[in-house]
C-alpha positions as CSV (number, residue, x, y, z in Angstrom):
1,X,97.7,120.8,88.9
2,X,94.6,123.0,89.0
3,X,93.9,122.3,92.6
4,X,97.3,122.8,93.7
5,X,99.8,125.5,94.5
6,X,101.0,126.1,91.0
7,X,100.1,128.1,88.1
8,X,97.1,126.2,86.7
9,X,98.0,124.8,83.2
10,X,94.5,123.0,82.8
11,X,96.3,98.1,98.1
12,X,97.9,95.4,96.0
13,X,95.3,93.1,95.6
14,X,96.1,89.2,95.9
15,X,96.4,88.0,92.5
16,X,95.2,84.8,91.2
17,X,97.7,83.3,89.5
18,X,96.6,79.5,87.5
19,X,99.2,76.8,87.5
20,X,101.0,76.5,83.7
21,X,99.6,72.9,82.9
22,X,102.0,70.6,81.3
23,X,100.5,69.2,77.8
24,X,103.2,66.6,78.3
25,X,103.2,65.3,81.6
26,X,106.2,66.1,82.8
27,X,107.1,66.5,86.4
28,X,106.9,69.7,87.6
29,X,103.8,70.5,85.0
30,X,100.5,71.9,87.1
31,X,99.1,69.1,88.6
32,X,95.6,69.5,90.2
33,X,95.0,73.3,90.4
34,X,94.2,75.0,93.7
35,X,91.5,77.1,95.1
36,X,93.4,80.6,95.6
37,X,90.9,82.7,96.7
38,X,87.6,84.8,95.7
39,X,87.1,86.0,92.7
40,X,85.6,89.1,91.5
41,X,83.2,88.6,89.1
42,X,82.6,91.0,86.4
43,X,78.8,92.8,86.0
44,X,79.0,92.0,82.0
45,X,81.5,89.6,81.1
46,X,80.6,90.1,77.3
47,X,80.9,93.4,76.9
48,X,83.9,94.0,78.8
49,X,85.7,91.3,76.5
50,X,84.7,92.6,73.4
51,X,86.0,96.3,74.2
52,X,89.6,94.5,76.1
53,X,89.7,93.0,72.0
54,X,89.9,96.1,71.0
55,X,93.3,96.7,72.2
56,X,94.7,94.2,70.8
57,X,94.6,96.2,67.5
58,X,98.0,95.3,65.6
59,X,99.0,92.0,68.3
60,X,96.2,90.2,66.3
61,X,98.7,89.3,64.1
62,X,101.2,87.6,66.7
63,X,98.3,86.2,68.7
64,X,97.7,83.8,65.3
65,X,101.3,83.2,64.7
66,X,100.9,82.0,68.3
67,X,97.8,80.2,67.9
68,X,99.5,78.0,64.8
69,X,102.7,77.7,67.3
70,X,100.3,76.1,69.7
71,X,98.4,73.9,67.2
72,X,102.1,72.6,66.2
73,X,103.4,72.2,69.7
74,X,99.8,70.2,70.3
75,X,100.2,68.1,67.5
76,X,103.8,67.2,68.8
77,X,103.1,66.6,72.3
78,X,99.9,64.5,71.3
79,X,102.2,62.5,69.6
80,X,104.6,61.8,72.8
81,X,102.2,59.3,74.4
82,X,101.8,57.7,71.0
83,X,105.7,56.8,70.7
84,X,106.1,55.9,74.3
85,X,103.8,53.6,73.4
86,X,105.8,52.2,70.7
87,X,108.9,52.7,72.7
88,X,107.4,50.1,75.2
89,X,105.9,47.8,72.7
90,X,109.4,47.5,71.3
91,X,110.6,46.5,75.0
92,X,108.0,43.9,75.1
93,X,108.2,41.7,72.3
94,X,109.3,38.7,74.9
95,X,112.5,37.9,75.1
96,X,114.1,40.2,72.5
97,X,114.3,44.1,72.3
98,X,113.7,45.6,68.6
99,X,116.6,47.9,69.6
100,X,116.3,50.0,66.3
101,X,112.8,50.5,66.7
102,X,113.6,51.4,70.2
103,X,116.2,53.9,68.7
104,X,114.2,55.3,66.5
105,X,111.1,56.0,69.4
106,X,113.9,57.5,71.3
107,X,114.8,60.0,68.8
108,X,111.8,60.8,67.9
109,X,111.2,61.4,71.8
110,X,113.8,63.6,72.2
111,X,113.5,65.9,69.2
112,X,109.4,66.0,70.4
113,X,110.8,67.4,73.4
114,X,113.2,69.8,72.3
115,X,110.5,70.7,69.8
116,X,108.1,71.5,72.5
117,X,110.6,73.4,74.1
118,X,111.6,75.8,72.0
119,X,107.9,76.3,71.0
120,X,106.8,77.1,74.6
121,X,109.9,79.8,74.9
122,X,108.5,81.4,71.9
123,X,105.1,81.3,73.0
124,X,105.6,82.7,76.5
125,X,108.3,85.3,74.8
126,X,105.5,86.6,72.6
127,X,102.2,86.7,74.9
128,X,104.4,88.7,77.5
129,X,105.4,91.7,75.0
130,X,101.3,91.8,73.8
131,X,100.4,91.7,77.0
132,X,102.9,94.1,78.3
133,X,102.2,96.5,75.3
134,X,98.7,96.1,76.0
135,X,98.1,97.4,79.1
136,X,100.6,100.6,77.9
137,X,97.9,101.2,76.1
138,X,95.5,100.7,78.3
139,X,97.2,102.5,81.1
140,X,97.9,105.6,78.6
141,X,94.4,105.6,77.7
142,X,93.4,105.7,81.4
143,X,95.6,108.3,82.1
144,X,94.8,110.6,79.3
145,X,91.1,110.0,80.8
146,X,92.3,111.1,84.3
147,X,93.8,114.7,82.8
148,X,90.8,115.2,80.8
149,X,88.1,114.6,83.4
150,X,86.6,117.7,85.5
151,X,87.1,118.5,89.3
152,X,84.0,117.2,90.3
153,X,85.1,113.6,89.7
154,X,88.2,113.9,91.8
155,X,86.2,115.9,94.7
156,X,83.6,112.4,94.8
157,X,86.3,109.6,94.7
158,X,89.3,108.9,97.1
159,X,93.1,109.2,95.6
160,X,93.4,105.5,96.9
161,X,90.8,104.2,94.5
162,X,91.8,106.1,91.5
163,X,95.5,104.9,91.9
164,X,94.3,101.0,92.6
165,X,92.8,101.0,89.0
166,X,95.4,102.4,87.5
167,X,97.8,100.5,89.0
168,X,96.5,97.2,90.7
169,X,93.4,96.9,88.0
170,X,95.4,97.2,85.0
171,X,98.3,94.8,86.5
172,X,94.9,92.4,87.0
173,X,94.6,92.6,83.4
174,X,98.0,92.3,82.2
175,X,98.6,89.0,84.5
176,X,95.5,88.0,82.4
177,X,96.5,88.1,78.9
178,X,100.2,86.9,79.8
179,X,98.8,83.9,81.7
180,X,95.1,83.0,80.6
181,X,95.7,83.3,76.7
182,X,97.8,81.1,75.5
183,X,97.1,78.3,78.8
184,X,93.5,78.3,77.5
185,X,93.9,77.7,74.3
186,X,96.4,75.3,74.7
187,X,94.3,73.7,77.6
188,X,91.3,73.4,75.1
189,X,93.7,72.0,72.8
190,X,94.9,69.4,75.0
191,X,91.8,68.2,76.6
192,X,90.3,67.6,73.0
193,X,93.3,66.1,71.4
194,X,94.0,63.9,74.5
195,X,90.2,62.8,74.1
196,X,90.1,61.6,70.4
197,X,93.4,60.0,71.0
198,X,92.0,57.7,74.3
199,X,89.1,56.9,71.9
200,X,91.0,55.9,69.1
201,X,93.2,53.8,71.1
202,X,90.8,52.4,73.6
203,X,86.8,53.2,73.8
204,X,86.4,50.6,77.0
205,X,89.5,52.5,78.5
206,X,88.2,55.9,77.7
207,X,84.9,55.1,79.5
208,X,86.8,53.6,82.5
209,X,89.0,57.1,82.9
210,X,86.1,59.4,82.5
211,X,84.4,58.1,85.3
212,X,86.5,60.4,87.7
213,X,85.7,63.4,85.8
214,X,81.9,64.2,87.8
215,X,83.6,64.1,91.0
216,X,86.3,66.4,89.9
217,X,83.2,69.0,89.0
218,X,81.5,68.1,91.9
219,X,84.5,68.8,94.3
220,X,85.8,71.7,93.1
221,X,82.3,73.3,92.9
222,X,81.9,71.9,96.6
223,X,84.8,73.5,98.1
224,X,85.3,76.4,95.9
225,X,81.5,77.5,96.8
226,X,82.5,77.3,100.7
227,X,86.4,79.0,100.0
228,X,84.6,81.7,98.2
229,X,82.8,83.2,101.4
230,X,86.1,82.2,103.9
231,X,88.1,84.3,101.4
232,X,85.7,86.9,100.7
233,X,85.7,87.4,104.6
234,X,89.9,86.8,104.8
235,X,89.9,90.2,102.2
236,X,87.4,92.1,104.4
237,X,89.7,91.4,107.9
238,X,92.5,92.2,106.0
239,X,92.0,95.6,104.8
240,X,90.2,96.5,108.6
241,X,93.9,95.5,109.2
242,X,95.3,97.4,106.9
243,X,93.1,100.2,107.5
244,X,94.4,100.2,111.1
245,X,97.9,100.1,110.5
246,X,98.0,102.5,108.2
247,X,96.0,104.7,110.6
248,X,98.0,104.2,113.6
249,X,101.4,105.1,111.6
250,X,100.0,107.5,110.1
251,X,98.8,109.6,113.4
252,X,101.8,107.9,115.5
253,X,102.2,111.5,117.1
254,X,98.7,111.5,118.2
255,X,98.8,108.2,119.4
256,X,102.3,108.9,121.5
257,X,101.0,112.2,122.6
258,X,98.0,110.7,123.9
259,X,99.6,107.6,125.7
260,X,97.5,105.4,123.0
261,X,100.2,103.0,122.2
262,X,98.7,100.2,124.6
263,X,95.0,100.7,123.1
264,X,96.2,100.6,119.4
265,X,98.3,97.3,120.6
266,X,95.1,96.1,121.7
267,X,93.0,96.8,118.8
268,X,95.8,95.5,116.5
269,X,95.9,92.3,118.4
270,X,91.8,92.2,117.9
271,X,91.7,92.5,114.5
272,X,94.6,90.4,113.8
273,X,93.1,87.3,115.7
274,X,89.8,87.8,113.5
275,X,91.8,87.8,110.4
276,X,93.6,84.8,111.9
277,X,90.5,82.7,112.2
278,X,88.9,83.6,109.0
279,X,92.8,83.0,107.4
280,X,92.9,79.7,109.1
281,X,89.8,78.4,108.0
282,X,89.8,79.2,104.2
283,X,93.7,78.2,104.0
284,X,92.4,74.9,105.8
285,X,89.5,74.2,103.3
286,X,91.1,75.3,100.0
287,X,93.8,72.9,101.0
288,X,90.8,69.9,101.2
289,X,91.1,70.3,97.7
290,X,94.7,69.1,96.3
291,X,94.9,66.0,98.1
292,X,91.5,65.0,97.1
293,X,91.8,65.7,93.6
294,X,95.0,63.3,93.7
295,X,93.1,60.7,95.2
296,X,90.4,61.2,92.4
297,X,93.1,61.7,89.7
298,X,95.2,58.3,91.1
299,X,91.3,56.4,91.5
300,X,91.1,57.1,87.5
301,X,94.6,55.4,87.0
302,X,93.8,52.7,89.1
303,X,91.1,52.3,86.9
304,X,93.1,52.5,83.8
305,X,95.6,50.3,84.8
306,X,92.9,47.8,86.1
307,X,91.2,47.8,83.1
308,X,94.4,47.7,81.0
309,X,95.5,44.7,82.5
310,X,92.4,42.7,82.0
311,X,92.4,43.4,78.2
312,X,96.2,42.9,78.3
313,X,95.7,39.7,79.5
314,X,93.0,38.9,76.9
315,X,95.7,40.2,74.4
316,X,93.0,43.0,73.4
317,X,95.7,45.4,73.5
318,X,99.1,46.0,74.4
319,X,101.3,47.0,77.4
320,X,102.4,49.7,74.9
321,X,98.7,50.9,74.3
322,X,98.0,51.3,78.3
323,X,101.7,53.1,78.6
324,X,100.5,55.8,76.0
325,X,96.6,55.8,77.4
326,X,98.2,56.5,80.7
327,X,100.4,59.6,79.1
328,X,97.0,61.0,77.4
329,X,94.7,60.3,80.4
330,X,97.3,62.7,82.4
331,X,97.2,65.2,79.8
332,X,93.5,64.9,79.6
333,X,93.1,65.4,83.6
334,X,95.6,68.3,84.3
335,X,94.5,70.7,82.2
336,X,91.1,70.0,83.0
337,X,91.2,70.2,86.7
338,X,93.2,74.0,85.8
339,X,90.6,75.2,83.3
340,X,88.3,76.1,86.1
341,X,91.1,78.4,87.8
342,X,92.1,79.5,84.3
343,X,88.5,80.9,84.3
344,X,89.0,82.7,87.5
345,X,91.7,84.5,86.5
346,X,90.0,85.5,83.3
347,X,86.6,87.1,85.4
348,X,89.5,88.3,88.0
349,X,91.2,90.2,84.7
350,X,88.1,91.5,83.0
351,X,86.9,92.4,86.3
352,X,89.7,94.8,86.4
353,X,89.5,95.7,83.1
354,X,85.9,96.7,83.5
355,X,87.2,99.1,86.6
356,X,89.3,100.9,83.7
357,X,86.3,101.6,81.1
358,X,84.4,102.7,84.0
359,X,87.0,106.1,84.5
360,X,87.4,105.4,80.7
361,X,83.4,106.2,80.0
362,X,83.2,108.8,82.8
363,X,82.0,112.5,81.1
364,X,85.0,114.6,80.1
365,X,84.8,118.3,81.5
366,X,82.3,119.6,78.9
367,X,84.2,120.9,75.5
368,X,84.6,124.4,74.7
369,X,82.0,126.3,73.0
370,X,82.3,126.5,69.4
371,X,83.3,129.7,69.1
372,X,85.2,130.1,71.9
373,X,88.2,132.8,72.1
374,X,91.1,132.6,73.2
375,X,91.9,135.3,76.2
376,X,95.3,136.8,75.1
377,X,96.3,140.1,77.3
378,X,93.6,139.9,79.9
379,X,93.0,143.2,82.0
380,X,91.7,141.2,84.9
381,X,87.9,143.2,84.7
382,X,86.2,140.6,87.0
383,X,82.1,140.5,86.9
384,X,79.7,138.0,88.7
385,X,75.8,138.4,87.7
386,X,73.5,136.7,89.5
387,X,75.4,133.7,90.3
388,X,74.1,130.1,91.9
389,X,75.9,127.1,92.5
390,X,75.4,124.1,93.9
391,X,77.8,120.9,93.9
392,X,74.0,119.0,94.4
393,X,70.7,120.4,92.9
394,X,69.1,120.1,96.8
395,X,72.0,122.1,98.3
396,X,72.7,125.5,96.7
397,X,76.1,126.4,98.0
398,X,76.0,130.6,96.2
399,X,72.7,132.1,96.0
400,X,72.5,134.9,93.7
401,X,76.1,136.4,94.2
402,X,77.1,139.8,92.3
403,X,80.0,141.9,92.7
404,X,82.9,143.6,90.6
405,X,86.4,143.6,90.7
406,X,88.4,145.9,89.0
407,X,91.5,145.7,87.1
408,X,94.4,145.7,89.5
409,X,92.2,145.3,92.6
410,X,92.3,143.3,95.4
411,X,89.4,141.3,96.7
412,X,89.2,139.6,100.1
413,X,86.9,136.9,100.9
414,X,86.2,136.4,104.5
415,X,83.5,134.2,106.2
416,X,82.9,130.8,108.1
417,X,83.9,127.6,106.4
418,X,81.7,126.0,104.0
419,X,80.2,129.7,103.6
420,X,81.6,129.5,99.8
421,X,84.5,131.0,99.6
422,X,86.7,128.7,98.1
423,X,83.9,127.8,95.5
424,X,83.7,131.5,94.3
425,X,87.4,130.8,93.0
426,X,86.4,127.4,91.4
427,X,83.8,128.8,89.5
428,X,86.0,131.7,88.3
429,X,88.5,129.2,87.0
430,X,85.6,127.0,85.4
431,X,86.5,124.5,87.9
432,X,82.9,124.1,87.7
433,X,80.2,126.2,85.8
434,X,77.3,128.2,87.2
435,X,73.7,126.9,87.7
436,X,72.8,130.1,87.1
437,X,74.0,133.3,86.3
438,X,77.0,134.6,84.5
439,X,80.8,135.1,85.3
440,X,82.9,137.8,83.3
441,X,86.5,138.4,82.7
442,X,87.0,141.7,80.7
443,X,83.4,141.8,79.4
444,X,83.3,138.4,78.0
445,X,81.3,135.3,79.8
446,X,84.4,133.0,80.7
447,X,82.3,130.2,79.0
448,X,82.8,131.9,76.0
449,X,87.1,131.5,76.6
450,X,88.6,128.7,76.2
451,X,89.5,126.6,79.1
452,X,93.4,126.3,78.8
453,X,93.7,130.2,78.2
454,X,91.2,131.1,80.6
455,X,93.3,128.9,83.3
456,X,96.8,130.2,82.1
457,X,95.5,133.4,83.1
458,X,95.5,132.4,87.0
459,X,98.2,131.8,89.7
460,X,97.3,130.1,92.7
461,X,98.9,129.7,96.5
462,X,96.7,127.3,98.0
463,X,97.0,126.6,101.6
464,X,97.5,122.9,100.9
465,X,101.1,123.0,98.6
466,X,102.1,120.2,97.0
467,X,105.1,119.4,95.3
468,X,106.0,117.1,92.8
469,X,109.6,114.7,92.9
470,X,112.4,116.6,91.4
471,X,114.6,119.1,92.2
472,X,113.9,122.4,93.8
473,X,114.7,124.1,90.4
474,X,112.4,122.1,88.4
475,X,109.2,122.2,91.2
476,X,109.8,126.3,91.0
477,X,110.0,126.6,87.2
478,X,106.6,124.2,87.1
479,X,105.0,127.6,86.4
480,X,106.9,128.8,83.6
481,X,109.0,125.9,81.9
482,X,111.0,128.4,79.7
483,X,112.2,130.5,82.9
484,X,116.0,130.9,82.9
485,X,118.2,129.9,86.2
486,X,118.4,133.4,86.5
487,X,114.5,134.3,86.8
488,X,113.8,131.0,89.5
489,X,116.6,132.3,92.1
490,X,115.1,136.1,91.2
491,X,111.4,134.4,91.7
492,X,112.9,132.8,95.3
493,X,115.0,135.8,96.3
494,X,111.2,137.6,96.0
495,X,109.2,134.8,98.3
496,X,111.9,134.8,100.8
497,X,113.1,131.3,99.7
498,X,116.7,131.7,98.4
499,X,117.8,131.7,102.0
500,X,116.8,128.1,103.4
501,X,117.6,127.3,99.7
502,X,121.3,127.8,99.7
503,X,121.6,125.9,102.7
504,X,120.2,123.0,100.9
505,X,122.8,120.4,100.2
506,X,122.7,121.1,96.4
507,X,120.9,124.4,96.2
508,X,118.3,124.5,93.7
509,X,119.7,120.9,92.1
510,X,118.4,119.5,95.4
511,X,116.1,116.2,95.0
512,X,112.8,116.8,96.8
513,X,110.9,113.4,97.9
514,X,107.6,113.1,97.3
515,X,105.6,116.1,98.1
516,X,108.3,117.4,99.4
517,X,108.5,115.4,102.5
518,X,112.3,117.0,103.4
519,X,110.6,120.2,103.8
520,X,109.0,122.1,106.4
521,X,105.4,123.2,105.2
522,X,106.8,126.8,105.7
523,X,109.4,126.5,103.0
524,X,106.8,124.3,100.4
525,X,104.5,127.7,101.1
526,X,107.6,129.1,99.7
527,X,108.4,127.8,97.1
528,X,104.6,127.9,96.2
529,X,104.8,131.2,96.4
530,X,108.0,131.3,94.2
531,X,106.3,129.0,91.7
532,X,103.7,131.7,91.4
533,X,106.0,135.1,91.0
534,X,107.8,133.2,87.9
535,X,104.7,132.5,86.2
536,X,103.9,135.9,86.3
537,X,100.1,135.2,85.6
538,X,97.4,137.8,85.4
539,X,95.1,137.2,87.8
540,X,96.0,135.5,91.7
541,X,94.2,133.6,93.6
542,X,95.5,133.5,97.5
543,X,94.4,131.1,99.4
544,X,95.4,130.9,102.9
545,X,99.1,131.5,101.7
546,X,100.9,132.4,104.4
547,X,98.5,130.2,107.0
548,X,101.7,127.8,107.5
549,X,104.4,130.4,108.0
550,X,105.6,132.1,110.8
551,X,105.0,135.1,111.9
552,X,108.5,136.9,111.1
553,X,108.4,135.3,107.6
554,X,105.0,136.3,107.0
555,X,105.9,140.1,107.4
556,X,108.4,139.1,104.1
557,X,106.1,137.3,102.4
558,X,103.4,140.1,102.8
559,X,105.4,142.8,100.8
560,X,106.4,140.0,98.5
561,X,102.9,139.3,97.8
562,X,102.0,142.9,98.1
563,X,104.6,143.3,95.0
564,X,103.1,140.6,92.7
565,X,99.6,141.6,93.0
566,X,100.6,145.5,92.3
567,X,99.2,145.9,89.1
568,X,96.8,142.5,88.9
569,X,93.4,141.5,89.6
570,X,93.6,139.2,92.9
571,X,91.5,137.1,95.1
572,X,92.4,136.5,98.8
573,X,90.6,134.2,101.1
574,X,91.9,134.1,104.7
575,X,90.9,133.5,108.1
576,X,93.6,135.4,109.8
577,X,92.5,138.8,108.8
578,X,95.7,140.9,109.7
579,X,96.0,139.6,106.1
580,X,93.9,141.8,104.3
581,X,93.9,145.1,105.8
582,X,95.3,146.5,102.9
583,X,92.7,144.6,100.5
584,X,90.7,147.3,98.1
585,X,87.7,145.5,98.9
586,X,86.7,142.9,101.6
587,X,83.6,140.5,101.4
588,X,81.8,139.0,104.1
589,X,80.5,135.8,102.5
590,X,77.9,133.6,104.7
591,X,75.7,131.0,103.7
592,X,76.4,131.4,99.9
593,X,75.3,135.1,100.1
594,X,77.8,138.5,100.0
595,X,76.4,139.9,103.8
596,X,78.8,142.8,103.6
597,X,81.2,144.5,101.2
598,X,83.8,147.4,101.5
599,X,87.3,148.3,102.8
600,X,88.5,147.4,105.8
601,X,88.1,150.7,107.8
602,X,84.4,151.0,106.1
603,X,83.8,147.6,107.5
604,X,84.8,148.6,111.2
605,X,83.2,151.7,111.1
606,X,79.7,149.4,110.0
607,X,80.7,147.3,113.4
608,X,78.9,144.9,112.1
609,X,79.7,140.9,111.2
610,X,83.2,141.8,110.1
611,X,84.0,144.1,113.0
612,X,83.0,141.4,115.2
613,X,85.2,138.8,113.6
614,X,87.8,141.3,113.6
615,X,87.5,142.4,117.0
616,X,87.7,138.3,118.5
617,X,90.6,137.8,117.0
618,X,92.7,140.8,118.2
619,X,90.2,142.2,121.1
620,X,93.8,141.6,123.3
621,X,96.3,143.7,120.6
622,X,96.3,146.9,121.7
623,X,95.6,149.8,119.3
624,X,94.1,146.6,116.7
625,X,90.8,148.6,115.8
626,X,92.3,152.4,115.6
């Protein structure tokens, strides 16, 4: 990583979940759907559809096979109602039972269901691997975005967000496709097929079951309207919850140290209660809307079987007939009460997905030039001309900065924070690129390099290390892959490391969490430092690198350092300034401007800025200025 001490190479969200509908009418099929929370709506639904198609490339292939599995499977299951109808008919012929005819109905029954079955296993089996190979895609693609895009993005968005749409948005969209696809279609299916079917068996009963369907509309738009806001609220009290927990464990020394473990109780127990009220309420009035809907859902049977019976009795149609409308009035109703839901968790998924193209169409860092070079062998000839920066147009952070560093020299930057130190070094490694101005690295504008040589070119020891999960071995040899066993324990022997390592359970084989959590930040400075001697790079950057080790370790570390920069061009920023005594050249840098330049001893002899800096930090350490 760039931006960490290596050698620079270049909340689960509630998920809405709809009910599988059973085309059949089973028990254990769906029933009334209900309300499961807010939904995020997507800014252009359209749009974000059309480009989600795209990466369905080569599944468009299955996705028809499982469209004509689900057109078979409909046409089976249509059926069912049809020969239960028979099946009763055959039970109802007065006093005697056509038994072969009933025989027959239940044959056909079971192989229908069997049938059904087998289709639904292979329909479920084949949606999960598109959707699963999918969102690889998608998540590769995301990925590859993240490595690609400049500094600058990272520096304006938090790590939590970036890591919730790769993780929680993409899951979003993956729960989609496995559960919206192949419901829907077969939803649409049903509620169609179920329709011409009620017609063709009864008109008058058709009209009498459809009279239900307004209030269904009605209800759910009623109550999902007023559930919308109570969870919408639920999700803003749970992540102040969140927010505090994570807070309060997070600081737990602070808050022990500071007797706070009462107060945080007390604001815990605060917004806890809130989230209570506003849980209570929404769970209260999305409940409203399951037992309702069966009362709607048993009103429209009532009037079925009401209806039924007065043409029964007329001998307009049979008991058989009202057995099968029944069947298809339940397959008709289901599905439609869980297409609405089924939409939710569409908008929830494309929402998501929209999330992704948005990293997706942020600007890459900016291509290299044409005829960019490649920087083999540099020298390490540093030259800023001129420079300006600013990370906003209105704020100019540099302000006309020149200076040169020589081949092999040393250069310290000194100066307040925020004075722009620390952006000096991300412009030189085209972290960013001037506003105005020029940078050169052995006579040659770096914009004229290309960016992974120009980079390759760099170690850094940053005062915030990180470390990734692996072994000690592997985090150390991060800065040169092809290093032998040999050159790491050399590179550790160097930075003072190989001690604290061989007292490690398994030496350089030892697993380090993430981070590496199991070390002190003294020994991840070490092995930072270690990381850099083996890359062996041409140029340093040294930032704050020995800020989080002692004082007896620092002396080591000093003439370790001293060693590795003997010979390359290196920049040192540092606020304890015992640590650049020996710098060729130390600049003063405040308010984006160089306000004084030259050796240590020249500096103190100036008593200006820097002897005064110097001076308040060791004004009690005797024989400090001689």
């Amino acid at each position: 990583m760039a931006d960490q001490s290596v050698h620079a190479r270049g909340n689960s969200g509630n998920q809405t979940q709809a009910p599988r509908f059973s085309p059949m009418g089973r028990p254990g099929g769906g029933g009334a759907s209900r309300f499961r929370g807010p939904v995020v709506k997507p800014k252009n639904f359209k749009e974000t559809l059309k480009r989600l198609w795209v990466y369905f490339g080569k599944e468009r292939k299955l996705l028809t096979i499982i469209l004509v599995f689900i057109l078979i499977d409909s046409v089976v299951t249509l059926s069912v109602p049809y020969f239960i109808g028979k099946a009763v008919d055959a039970m109802s012929l007065g006093v005697k039972v056509n038994f072969n005819l009933l025989e027959i109905m239940i044959i056909i029954l079971a192989g229908a269901y069997i049938t059904d079955a087998v289709l639904t296993f292979f329909q479920g089996w084949m949606i999960a691997g598109i959707s699963q190979r999918i969102v690889r895609s998608l998540r590769n693609h995301l990925f590859q975005k993240l490595q690609k895009l400049p500094i600058a993005f990272f520096d304006s968005r938090t790590h939590g967000e970036l890591m919730s749409r790769l993780s929680n948005d993409v899951d979003n969209v993956s729960n989609t496709i496995s559960q919206s696809t192949t419901q829907l279609m077969t939803g649409v299916i049903a509620i169609l097929g179920s329709l011409v079917m009620m017609l063709i068996l009864s008109p008058i009963l058709t009209i009498a079951s459809l009279i239900t369907v307004p209030l269904v509309f009605l209800l759910t738009r009623t109550i999902a309207r007023r559930t919308s806001i109570l969870f919408k609220n639920n999700q803003v009290e749970l992540g102040r919850l969140n927010g505090h927990i994570e807070e309060t464990i997070s600081g737990i020394q602070v808050v022990k140290a500071f007797n706070h473990e009462e107060k945080a109780i007390a604001e815990f127990e605060e917004v806890n209660h809130s989230l209570l009220k506003v849980g209570l309420k929404a769970q209260i009035w999305s409940g409203f809307l399951m037992p309702i809907m069966n009362v709607i859902n048993n009103l429209g049977f009532t009037m079925v079987a009401v209806v039924g019976g007065i043409l029964a009795v007329k001998s307009m149609i049979t008991v058989g007939v009202i057995a099968s409308f029944l069947t298809y009035s339940r397959q008709f109703v289901q599905p439609l009460n869980n297409l609405a839901n089924i939409f939710n968790v569409l908008q929830s998924g494309v929402a998501g997905a929209e999330r992704v193209f948005e990293i997706i169409d942020e600007k890459e860092e900016p291509q290299d030039a044409e005829k960019a070079v490649t920087l083999t062998d540099p020298k390490g000839h540093v030259v800023f001309e001129n420079v300006s920066f600013g990370y906003r147009a209105d704020a100019p952070i540099l302000k006309n900065v020149s200076f040169e560093s020589k081949q092999g020299t040393s250069t310290a930057l000194v100066g307040p924070t925020g004075a722009g130190k620390t952006t000096i070094v991300n412009l030189l490694t085209r972290f960013y690129d001037v506003t105005e101005g020029r940078i050169l690295i052995d006579g040659v504008d770096i914009r004229n390099y290309t960016r992974d040589s120009l980079r390759r070119s760099f170690g850094f020891v940053l005062q915030d290390t990180y470390l990734f999960s692996g072994s000690i071995k592997e985090n150390i040899k991060y800065g040169n892959p092809d290093a032998t066993d040999e050159e790491v324990e050399e590179a550790a022997r160097m930075a003072h490391a190989d001690d604290f390592i061989n007292r490690m359970p398994e030496r350089y084989d030892t697993l380090l969490s993430e981070n590496g959590g199991n070390l002190s930040q003294g020994q991840r400075q070490l092995l930072a430092i270690a990381r850099v001697i083996l890359a062996k790079p041409a140029l340093l950057i040294l930032d704050e690198a020995t800020s989080s080790i002692d004082t007896r370790t620092e002396l080591h570390i000093q003439d370790a350092l001293l060693s590795v920069m003997e010979g390359r061009t290196s920049f040192i920023i540092a606020h304890r300034l015992n640590t650049i005594r020996d710098a060729d050249t130390i600049m003063v840098i405040d308010h984006g401007e160089i306000i004084e330049k030259g050796s240590h001893d020249d500096l103190i002899q100036q008593q200006g800025r820097y002897y005064h800096m110097f001076y308040n930090q060791f004004k009690n350490v005797e024989g400090a200025l001689d």
